[in-house]
C-alpha positions in Angstrom: -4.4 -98.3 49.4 -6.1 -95.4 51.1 -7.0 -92.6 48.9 -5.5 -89.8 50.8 -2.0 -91.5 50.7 -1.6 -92.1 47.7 -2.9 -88.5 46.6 -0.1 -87.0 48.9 2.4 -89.1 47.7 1.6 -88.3 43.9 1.6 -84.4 45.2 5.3 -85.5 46.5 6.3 -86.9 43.7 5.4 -84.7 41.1 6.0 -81.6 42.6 9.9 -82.9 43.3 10.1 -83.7 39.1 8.2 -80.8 37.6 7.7 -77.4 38.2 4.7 -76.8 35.7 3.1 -79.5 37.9 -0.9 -78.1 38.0 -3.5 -79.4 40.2 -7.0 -79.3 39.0 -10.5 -80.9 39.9 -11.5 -83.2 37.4 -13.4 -86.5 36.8 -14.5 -86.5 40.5 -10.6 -86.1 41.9 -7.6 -84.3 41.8 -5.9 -84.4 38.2 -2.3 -84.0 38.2 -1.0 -81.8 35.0 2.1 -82.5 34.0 3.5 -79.8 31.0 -0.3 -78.2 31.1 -1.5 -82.4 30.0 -3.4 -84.5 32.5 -1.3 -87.1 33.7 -3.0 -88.6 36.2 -5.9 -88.3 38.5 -7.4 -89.3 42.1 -10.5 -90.1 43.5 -11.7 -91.7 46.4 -11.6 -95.4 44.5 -9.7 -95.0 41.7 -6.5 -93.7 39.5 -7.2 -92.5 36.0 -4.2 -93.0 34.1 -3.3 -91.7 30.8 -1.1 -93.8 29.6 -1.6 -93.9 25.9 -3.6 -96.4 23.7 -1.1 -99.8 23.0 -0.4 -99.6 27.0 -4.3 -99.2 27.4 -4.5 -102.5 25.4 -1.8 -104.5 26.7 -3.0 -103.5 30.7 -6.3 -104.0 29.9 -6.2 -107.4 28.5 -3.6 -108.5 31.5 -6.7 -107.5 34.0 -4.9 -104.8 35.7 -7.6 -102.3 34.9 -10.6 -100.9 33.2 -11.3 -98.7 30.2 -12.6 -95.1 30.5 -15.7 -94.2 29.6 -17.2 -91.2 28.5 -20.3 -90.4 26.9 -21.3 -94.3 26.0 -17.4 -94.6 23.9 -14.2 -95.7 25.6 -11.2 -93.3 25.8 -8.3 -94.6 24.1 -5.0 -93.2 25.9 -7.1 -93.6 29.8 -7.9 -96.4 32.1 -9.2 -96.9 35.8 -7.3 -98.6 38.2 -9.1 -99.2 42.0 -7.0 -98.3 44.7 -8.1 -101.7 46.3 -5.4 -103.3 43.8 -2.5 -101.0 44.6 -0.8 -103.1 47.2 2.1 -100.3 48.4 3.8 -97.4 46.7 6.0 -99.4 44.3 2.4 -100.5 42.8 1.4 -96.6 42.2 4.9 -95.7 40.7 4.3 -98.5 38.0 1.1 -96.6 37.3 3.4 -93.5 37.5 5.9 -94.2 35.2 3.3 -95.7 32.3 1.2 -92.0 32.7 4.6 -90.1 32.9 6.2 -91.8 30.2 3.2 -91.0 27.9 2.9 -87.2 28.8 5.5 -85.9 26.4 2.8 -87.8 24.0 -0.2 -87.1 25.4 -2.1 -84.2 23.2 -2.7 -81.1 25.7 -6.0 -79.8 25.9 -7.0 -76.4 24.3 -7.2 -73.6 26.6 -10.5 -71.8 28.1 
């Protein structure tokens, strides 16, 4: 799917569900903060989806997606998933729901 799509339609989304929906440049996109956590983020290849670390497992061992790296060690709760394997919308709202449903989870980051 094309990377400008699918960001507007997360913008949708979101901003229909949440009011303390925050947009902020991050990891080479646009994050999506969801209750001042990242939820999920946009780039022009991929989604970074936090989506906790027995999802992470289960997804990544199904082929769906990739771990996140970061400094040489893999992030737990994230993965990649390339746009080129998002086939329509209902595609990026499974995505959606896994990083949503993890949020009230999801440790927020401290503050600057």
């Amino acid at each position: 799917m094309d990377a400008e799509h699918v960001h507007n339609y997360l913008r949708e989304v979101l901003s229909e569900r949440y009011t303390s929906l925050e947009e902020r440049w991050m990891f080479g996109g646009t994050c999506f903060m969801v209750n001042d956590k990242m939820c999920i983020c946009i780039n022009e290849r991929d989604l970074l989806c936090r989506i906790g670390a027995d999802s992470v497992a289960n997804e990544v061992e199904a082929g769906n997606c990739h771990h996140m790296m970061m400094n040489g060690r893999t992030s737990k709760d994230y993965v990649y998933v390339e746009l080129d394997t998002l086939h329509n919308l209902k595609d990026v709202d499974r995505w959606l729901d896994m990083c949503l449903a993890y949020n009230p989870h999801a440790k927020a980051s401290r503050k600057k």
